[in-house]
N, C-alpha and C positions, 0 to 999 in steps of 0.2 A: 502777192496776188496781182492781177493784170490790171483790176477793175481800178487799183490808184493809177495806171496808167491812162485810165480812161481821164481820170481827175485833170493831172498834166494836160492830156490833149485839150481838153475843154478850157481851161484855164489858160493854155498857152494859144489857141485860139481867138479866145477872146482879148487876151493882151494885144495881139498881133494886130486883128481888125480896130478896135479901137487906137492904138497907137498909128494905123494907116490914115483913120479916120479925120483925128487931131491933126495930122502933118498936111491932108491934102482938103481938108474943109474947114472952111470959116466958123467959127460958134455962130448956131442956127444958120447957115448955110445947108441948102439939099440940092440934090440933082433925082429930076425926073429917071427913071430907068424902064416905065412903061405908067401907063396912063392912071394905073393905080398902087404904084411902088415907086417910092423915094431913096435914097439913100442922103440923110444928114447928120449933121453933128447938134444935139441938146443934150444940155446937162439938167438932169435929175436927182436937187437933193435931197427927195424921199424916198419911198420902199415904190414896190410894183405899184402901177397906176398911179403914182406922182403922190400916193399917202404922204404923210406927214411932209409933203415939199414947202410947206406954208408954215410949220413950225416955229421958226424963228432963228435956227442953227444948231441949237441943243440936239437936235435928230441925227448930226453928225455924228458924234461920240458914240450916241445910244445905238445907231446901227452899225457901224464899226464894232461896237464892245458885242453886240447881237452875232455876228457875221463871225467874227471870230468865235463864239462860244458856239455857235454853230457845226462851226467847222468843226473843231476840237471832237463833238458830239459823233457828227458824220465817222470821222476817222475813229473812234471808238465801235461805232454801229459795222462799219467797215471790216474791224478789224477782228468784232465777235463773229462772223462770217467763214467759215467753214472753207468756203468752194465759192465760186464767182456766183450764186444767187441773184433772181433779178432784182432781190433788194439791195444786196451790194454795186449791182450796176448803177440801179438807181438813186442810192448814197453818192454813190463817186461822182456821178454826173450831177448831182446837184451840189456836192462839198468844190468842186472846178467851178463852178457857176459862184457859186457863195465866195469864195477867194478872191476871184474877177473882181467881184462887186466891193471887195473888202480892199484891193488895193485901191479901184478908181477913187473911195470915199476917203481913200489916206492921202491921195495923190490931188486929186481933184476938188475934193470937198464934196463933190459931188459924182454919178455915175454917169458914163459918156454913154448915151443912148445914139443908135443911127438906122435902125430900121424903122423906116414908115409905110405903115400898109393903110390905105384910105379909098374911100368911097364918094367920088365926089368931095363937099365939105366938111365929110364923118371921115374926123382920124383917129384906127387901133391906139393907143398910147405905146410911141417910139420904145424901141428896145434893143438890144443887144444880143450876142452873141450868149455871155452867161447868163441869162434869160432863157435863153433855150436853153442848154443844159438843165437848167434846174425845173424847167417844164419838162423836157425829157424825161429827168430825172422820177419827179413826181407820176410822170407816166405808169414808170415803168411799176414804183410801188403800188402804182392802182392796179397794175393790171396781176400781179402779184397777190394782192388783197382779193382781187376779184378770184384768180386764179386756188386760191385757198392756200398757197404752197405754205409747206409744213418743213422745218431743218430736218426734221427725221424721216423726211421720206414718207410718214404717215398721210394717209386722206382725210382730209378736214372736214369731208363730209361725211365721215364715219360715226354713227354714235357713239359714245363711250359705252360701255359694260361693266 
């Protein structure tokens, strides 16, 4: 089905930008690029919003062994999938993201963030590439959820009989 290849792209994306990232900025170095976007390099070794970054080191393992069991997960949700569904898009686009995140934590200790979106002295918390993805991703199951979509084709807003 196509939708692992969405996975790749996501994944291979986010290697790519991050690996540019490391080569051509300093840790916690950025560059302005308009008056309310950055482009830097910080390393984040917790989950979204910098959760468990204050843990102590033990978060390493624990989200490595998470991100992989994740994946595994994804690729099975993936794989019970029929036809490219927007669930399946949106497995694959978040199992690419979850990957990303699972090498920089093998590689790095920690995950290379370089997007900065800020408001004057309020900054979004820095992120990446598989960050998006796996916000797409999540999108895309909302809108799916929202949408009622049924494998069979049936209307979810049907009552039963």
């Amino acid at each position: 089905m196509w939708v692992y290849l969405l996975a790749v792209t996501v994944l291979t994306a986010d290697i790519a930008t991050k690996a540019a990232i490391v080569a051509w900025i300093p840790l916690y170095g950025s560059h302005e690029i308009t008056p309310w976007f950055n482009i830097g390099h910080w390393l984040n070794p917790g989950a979204a919003f910098s959760f468990l970054a204050q843990a102590g080191g033990w978060q390493r393992s624990f989200l490595v062994a998470l991100g992989i069991a994740a994946s595994a997960f994804l690729t099975w949700l993936i794989a019970r999938e029929k036809t490219a569904t927007p669930e399946a898009v949106g497995y694959a686009a978040i199992l690419g993201g979850a990957l990303g995140n699972v090498i920089d934590r093998v590689r790095h200790g920690a995950v290379v963030d370089w997007l900065d979106f800020h408001w004057g002295d309020w900054h979004w918390p820095a992120f990446n590439a598989a960050d998006i993805g796996i916000t797409l991703g999540a999108g895309f199951l909302l809108i799916a959820a929202f949408r009622g979509h049924e494998r069979n084709g049936a209307d979810s807003h049907t009552p039963a009989r």
